[in-house]
MIDOSE-1310 file (N, C-alpha, C; in nm, 2 decimals, decimal comma, always signed):
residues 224
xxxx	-0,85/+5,86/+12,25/-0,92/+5,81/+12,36/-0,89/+5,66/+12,39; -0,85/+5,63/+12,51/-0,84/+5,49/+12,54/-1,00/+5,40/+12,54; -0,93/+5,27/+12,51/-1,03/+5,18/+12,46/-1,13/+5,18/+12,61; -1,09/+5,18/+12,71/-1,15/+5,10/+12,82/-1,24/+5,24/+12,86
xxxx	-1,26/+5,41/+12,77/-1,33/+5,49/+12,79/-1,45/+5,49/+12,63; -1,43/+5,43/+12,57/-1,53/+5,37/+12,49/-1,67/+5,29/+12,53; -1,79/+5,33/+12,46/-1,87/+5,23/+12,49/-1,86/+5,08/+12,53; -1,96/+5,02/+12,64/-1,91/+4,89/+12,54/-1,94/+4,81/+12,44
xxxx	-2,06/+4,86/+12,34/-2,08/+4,80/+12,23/-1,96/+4,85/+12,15; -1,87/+4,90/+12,18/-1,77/+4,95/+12,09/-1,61/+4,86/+12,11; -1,58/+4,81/+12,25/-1,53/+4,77/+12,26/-1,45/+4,61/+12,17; -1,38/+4,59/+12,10/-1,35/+4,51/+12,07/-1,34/+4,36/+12,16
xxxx	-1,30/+4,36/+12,27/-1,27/+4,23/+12,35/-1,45/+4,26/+12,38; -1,53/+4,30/+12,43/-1,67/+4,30/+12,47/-1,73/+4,26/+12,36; -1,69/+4,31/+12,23/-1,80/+4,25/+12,09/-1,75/+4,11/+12,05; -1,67/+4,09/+12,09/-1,60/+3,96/+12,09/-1,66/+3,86/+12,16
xxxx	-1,65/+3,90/+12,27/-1,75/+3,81/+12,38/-1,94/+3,79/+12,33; -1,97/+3,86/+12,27/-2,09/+3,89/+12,21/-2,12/+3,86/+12,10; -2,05/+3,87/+11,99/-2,06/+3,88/+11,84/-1,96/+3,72/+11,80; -1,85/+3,72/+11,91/-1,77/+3,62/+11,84/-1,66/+3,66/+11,76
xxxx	-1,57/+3,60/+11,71/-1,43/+3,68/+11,66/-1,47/+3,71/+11,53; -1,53/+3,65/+11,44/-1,57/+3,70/+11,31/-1,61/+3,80/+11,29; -1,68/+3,82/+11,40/-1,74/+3,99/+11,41/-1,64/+4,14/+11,43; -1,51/+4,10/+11,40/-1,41/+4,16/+11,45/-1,36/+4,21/+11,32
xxxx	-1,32/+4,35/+11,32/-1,17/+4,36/+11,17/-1,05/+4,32/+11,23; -0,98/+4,31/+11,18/-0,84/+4,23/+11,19/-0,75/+4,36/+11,30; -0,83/+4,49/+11,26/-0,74/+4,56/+11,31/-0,80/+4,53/+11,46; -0,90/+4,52/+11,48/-0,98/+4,48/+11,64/-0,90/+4,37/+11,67
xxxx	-0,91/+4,25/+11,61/-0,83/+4,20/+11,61/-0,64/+4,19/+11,69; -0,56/+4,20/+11,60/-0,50/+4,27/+11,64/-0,47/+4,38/+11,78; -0,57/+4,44/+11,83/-0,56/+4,54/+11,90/-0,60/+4,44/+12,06; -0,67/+4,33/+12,06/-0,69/+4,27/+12,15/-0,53/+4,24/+12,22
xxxx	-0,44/+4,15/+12,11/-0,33/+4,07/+12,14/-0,24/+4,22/+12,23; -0,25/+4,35/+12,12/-0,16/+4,44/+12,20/-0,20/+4,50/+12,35; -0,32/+4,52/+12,38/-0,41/+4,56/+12,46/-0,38/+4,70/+12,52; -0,27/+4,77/+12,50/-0,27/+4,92/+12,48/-0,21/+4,97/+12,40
xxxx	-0,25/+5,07/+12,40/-0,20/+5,20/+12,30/-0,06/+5,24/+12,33; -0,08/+5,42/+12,29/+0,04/+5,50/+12,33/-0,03/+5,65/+12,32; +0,03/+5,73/+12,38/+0,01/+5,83/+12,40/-0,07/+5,92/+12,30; -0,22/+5,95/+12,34/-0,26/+5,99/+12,19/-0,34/+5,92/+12,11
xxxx	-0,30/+5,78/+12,13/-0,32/+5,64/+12,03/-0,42/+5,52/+12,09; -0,56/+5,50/+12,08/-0,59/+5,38/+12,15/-0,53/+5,26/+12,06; -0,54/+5,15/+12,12/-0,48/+4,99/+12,07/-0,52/+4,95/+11,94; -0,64/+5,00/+11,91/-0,72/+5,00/+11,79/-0,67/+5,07/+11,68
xxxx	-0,60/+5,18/+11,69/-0,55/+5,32/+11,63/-0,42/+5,25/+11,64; -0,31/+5,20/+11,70/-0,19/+5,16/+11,70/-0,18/+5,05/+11,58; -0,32/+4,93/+11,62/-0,36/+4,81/+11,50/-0,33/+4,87/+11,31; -0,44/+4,94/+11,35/-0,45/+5,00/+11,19/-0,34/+5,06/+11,12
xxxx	-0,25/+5,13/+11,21/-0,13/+5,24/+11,16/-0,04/+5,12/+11,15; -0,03/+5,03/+11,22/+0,06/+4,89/+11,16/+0,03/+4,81/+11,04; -0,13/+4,81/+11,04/-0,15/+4,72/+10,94/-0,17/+4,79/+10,81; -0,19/+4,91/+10,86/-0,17/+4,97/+10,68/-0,03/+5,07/+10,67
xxxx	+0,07/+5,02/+10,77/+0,27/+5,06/+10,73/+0,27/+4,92/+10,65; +0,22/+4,81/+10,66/+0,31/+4,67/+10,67/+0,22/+4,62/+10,55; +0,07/+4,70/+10,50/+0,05/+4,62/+10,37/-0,06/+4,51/+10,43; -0,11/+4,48/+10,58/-0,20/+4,41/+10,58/-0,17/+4,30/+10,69
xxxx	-0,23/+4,24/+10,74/-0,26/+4,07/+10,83/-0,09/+4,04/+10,82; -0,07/+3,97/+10,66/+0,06/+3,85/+10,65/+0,15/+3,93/+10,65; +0,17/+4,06/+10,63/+0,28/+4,09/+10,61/+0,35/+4,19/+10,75; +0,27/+4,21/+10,85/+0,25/+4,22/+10,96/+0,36/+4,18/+11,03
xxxx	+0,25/+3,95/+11,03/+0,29/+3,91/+11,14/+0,42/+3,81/+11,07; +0,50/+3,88/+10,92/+0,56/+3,82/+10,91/+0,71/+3,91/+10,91; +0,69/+4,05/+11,01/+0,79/+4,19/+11,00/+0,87/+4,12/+11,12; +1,02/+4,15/+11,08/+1,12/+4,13/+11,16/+1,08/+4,27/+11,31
xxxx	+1,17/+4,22/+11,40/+1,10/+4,28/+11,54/+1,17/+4,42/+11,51; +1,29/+4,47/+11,43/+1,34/+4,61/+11,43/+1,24/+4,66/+11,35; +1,17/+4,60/+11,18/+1,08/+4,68/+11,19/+0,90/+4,71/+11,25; +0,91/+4,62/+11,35/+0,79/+4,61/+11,41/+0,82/+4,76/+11,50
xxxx	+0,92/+4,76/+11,60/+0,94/+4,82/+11,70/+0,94/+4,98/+11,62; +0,95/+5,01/+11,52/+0,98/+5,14/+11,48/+0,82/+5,19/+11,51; +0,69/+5,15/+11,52/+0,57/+5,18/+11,54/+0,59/+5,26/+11,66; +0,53/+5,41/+11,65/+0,50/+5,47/+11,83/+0,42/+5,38/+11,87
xxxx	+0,47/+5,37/+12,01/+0,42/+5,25/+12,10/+0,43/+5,13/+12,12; +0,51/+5,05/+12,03/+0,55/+4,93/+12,00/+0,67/+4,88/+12,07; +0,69/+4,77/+12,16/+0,79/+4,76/+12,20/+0,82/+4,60/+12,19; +0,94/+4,58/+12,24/+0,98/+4,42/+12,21/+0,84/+4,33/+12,29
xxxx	+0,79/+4,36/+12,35/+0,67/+4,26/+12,41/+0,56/+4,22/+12,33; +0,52/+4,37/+12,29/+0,42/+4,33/+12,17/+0,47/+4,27/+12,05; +0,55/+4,24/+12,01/+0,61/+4,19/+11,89/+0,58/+4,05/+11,90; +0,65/+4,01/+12,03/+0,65/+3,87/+12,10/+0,48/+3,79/+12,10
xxxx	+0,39/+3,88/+12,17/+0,33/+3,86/+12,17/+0,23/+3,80/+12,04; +0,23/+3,90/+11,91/+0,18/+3,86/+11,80/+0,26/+3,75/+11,71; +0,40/+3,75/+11,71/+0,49/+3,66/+11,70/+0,40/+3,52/+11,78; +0,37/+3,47/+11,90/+0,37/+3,42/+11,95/+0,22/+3,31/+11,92
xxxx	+0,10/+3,46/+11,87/-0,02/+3,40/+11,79/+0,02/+3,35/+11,63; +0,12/+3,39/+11,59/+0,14/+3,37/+11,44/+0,20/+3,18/+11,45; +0,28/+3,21/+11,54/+0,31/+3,05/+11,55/+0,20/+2,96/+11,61; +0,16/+3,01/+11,71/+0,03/+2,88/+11,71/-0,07/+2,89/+11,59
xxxx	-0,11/+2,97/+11,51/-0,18/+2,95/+11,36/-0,10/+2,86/+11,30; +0,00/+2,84/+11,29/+0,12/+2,77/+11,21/+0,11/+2,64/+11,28; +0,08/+2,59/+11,38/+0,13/+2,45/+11,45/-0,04/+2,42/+11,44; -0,15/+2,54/+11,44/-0,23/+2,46/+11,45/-0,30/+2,41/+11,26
xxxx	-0,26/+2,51/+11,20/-0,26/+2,45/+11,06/-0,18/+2,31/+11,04; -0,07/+2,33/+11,09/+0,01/+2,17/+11,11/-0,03/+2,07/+11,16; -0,10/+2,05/+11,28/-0,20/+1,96/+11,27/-0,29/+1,90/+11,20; -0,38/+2,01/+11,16/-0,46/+1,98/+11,06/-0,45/+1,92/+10,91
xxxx	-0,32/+2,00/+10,91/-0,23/+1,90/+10,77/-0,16/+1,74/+10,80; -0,15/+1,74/+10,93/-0,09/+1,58/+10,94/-0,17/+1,44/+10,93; -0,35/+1,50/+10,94/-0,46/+1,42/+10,92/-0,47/+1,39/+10,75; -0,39/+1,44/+10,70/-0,41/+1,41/+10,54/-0,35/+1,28/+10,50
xxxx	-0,42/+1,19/+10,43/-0,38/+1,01/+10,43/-0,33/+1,05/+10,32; -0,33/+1,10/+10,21/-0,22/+1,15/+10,11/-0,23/+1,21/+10,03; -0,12/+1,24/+9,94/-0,07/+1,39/+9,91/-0,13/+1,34/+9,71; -0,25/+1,37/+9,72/-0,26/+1,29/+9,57/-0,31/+1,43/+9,45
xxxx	-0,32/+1,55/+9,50/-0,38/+1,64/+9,44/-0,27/+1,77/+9,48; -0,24/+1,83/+9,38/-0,17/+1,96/+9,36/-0,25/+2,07/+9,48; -0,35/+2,06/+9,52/-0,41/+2,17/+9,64/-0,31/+2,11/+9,76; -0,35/+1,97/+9,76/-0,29/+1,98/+9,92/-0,15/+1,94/+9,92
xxxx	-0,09/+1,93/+9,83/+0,03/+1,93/+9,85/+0,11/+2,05/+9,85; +0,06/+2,18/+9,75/+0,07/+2,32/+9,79/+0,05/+2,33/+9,89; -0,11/+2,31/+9,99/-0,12/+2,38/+10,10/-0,03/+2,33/+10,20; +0,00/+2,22/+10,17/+0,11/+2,15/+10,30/+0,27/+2,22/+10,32
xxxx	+0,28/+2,26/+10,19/+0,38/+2,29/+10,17/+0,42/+2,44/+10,19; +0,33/+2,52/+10,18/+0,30/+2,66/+10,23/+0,31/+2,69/+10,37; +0,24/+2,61/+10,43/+0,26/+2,55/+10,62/+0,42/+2,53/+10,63; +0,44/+2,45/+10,54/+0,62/+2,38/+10,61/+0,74/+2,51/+10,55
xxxx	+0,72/+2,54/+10,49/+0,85/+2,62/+10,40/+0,79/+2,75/+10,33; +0,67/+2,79/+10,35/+0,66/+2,90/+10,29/+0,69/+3,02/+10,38; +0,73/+3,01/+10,50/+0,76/+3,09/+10,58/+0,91/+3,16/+10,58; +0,97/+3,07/+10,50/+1,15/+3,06/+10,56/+1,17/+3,18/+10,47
xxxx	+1,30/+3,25/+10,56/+1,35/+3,38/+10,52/+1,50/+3,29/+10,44; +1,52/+3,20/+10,39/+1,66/+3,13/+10,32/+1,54/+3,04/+10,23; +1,63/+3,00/+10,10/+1,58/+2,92/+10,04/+1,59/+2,79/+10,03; +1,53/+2,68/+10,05/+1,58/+2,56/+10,10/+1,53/+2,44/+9,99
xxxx	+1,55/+2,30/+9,91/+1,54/+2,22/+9,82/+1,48/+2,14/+9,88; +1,33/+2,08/+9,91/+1,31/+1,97/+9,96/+1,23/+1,84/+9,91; +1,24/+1,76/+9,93/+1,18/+1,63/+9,89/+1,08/+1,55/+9,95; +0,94/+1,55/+9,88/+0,85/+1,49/+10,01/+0,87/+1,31/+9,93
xxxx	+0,89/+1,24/+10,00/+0,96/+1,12/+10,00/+0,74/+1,05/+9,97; +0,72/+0,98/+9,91/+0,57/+0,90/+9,89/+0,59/+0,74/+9,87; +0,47/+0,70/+9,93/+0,48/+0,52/+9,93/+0,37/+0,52/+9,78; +0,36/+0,41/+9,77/+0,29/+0,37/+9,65/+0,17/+0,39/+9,63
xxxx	+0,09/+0,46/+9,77/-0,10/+0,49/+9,75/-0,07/+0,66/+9,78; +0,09/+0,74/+9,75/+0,11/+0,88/+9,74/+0,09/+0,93/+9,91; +0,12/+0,85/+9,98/+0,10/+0,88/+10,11/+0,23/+0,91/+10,12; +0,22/+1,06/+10,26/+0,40/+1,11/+10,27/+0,45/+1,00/+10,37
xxxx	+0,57/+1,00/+10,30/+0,65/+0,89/+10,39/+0,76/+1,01/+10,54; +0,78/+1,07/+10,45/+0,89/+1,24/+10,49/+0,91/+1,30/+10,44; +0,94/+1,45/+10,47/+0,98/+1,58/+10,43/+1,12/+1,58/+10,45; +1,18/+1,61/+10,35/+1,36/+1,61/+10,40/+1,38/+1,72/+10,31
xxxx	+1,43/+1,81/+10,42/+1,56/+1,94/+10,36/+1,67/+1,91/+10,30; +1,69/+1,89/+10,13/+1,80/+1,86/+10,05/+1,90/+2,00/+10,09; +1,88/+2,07/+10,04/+1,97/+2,17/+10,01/+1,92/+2,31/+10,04; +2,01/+2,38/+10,09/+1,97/+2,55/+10,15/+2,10/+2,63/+10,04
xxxx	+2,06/+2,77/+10,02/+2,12/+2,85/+9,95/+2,04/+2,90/+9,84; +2,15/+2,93/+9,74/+2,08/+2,95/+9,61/+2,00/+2,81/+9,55; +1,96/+2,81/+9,51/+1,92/+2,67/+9,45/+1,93/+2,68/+9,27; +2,05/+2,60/+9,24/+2,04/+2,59/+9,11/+2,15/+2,44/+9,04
xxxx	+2,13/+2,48/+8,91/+2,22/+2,36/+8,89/+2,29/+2,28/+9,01; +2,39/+2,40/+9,04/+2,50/+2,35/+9,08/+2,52/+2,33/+9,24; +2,36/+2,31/+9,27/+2,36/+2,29/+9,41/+2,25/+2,18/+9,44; +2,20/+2,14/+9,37/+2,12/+2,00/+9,37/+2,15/+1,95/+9,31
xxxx	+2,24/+1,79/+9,37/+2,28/+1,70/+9,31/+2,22/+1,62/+9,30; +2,15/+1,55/+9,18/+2,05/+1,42/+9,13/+2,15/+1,32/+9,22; +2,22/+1,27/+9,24/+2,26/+1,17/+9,26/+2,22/+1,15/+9,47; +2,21/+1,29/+9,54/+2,21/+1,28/+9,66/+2,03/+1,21/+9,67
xxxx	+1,99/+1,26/+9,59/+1,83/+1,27/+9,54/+1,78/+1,16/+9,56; +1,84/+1,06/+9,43/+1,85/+0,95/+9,42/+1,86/+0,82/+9,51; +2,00/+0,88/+9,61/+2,01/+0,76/+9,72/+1,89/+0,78/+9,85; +1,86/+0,90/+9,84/+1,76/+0,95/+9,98/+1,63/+0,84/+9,93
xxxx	+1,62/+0,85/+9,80/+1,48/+0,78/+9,78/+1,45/+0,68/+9,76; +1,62/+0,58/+9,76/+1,58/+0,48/+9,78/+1,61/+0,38/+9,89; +1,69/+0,51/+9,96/+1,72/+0,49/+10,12/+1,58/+0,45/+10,21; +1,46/+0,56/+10,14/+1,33/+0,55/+10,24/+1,24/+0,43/+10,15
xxxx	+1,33/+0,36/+10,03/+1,21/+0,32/+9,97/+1,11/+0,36/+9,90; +1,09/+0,47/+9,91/+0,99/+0,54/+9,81/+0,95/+0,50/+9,69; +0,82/+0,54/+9,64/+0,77/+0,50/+9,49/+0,76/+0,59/+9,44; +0,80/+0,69/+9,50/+0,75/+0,86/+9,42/+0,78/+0,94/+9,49
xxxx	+0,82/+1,04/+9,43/+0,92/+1,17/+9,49/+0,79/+1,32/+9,43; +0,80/+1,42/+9,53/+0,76/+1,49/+9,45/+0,89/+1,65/+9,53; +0,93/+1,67/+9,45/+1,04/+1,78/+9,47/+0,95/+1,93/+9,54; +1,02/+2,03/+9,57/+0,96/+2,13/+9,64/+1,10/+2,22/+9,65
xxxx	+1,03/+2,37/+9,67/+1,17/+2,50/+9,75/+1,08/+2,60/+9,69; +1,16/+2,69/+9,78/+1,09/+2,78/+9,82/+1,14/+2,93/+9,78; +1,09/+3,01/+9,73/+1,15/+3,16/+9,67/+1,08/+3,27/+9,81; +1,21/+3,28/+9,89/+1,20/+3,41/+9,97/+1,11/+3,53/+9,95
xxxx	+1,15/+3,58/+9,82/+1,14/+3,70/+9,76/+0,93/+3,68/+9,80; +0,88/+3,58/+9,78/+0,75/+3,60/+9,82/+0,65/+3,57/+9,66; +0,75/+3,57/+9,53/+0,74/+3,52/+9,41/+0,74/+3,37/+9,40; +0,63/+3,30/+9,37/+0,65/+3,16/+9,33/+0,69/+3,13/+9,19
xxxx	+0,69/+3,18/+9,06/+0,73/+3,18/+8,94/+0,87/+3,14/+8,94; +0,81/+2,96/+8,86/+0,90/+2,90/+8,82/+1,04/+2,96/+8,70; +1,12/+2,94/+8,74/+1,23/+2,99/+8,66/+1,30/+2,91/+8,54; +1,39/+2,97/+8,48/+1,43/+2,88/+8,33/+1,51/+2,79/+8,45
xxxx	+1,59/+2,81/+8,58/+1,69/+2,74/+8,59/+1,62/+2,60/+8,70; +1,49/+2,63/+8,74/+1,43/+2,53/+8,81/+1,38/+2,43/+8,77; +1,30/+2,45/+8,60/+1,26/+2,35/+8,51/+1,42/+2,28/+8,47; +1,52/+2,34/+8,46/+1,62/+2,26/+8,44/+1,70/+2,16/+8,52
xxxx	+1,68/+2,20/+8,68/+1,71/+2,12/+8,74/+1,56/+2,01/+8,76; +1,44/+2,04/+8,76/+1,34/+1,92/+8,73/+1,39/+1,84/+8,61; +1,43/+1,84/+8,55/+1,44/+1,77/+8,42/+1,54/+1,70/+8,47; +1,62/+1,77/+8,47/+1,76/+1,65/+8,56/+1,73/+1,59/+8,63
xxxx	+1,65/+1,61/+8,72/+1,61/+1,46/+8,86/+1,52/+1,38/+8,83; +1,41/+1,42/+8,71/+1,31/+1,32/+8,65/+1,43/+1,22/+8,55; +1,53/+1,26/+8,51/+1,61/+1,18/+8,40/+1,69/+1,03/+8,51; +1,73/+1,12/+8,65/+1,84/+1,06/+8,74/+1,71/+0,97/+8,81
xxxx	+1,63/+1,03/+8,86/+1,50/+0,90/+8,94/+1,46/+0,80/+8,82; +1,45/+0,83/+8,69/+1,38/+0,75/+8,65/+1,50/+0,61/+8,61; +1,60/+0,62/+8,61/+1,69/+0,51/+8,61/+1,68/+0,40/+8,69; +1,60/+0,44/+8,82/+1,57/+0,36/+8,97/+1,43/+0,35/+8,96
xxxx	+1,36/+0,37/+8,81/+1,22/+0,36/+8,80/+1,13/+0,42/+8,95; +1,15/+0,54/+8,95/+1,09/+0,61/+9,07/+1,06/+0,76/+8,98; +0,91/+0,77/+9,01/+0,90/+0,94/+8,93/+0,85/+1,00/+9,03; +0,89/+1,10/+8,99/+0,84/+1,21/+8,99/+0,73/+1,33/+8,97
xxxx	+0,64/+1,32/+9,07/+0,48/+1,33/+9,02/+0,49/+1,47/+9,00; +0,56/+1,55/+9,10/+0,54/+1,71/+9,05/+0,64/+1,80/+9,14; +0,68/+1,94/+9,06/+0,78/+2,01/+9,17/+0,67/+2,12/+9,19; +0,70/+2,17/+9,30/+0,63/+2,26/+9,41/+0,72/+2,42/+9,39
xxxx	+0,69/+2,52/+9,34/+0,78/+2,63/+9,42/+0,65/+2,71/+9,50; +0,71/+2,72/+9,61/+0,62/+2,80/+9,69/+0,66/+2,98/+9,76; +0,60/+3,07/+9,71/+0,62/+3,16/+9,77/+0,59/+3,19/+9,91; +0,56/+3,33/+9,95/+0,52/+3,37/+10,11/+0,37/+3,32/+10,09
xxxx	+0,34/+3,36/+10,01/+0,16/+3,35/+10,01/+0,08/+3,28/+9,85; +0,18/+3,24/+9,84/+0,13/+3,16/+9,72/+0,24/+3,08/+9,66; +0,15/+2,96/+9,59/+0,26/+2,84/+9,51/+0,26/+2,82/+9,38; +0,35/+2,73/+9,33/+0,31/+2,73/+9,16/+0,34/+2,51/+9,13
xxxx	+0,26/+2,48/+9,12/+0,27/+2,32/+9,08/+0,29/+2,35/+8,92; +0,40/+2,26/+8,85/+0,48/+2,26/+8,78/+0,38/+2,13/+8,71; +0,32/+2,07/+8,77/+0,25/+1,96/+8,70/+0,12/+2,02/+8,67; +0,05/+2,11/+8,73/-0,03/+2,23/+8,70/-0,04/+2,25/+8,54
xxxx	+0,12/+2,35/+8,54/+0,15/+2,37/+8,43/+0,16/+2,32/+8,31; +0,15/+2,17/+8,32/+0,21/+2,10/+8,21/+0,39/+2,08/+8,15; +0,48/+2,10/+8,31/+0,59/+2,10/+8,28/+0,64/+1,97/+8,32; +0,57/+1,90/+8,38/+0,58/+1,79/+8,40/+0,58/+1,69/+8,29
């Protein structure tokens, strides 16, 4: 049954206007952005059969558009569409992270960092550049690829940070796979750039690995 032959205390966009969006499941949710069905299927019934193929909300609005499109009734528009809310959550969380006067605690430097690079489908090495009260100076993308030894060079590290002047470096990258679990070969490259910064008396407060939906601070751990 289509939505628009439903009550309208039943209606999702109506209870919305009434209740407010909290008052919504995600699949209601959801079902607003697509606003019809398919044959058979109201919009609400297309929401849920997506959100429980895809595992939920994040994993959803983070499905490439071939396998979005495989859904009956799904077509390149709606994709675009929810694509299109996922990035304004993203720019407006970015805002709200740009009001932070600094990065002095393992939460917000995670949560910042989850916003900037937890998204990327490649794995990328980055360096949040800090002045002396841990305020960010910049985010700079060192290195994309694999990330290991033999692709983070201490010495490029080195000149960036004292190119911006910095007093403090705190390293960062990101594991695709959706796993933040620091590895044998990532504490080894931390140990190498704590050895190469500290020659230029500049430390290194903490490294960052950030998965899809979660992070791991390394100073947390005590590997710091």
């Amino acid at each position: 049954m289509a939505i628009t032959q439903w009550p309208d205390t039943e209606r999702p966009r109506e209870r919305l206007l009434k209740y407010g969006p909290k008052s919504l499941t995600d699949a209601e949710l959801v079902a607003i952005f697509l606003r019809t069905g398919c044959v058979g299927l109201s919009a609400v019934d297309v929401a849920r059969q997506l959100l429980s193929r895809f595992g939920g909300l994040h994993q959803l609005l983070d499905a490439g558009m071939e396998q979005f499109c495989q859904q009956q009734g799904i077509g390149p528009t709606k994709y675009v569409q929810l694509q299109a809310v996922r990035e304004l959550g993203l720019r407006l969380q970015q805002q709200e992270l740009e009001t932070l006067t600094n990065l002095d605690t393992s939460t917000k430097v995670g949560t910042y960092l989850q916003c900037q690079i937890g998204h990327y489908q490649r794995e990328v090495f980055c360096v949040l550049l800090l002045d002396n009260q841990h305020r960010l100076l910049e985010l700079m993308e060192l290195f994309q690829g694999t990330i290991d030894s033999a692709s983070v060079h201490p010495r490029e590290v080195v000149k960036l940070a004292l190119a911006k002047n910095a007093a403090a470096v705190i390293l960062a990258h990101n594991h695709p796979s959706g796993v933040a679990e620091p590895s044998a070969s990532d504490r080894l490259i931390t140990q190498a750039l704590v050895d190469a910064l500290a020659l230029v008396d500049i430390r290194i407060l903490d490294h960052v690995v950030v998965g899809r939906h979660e992070w791991v601070s390394f100073a947390d751990r005590g590997f710091m």
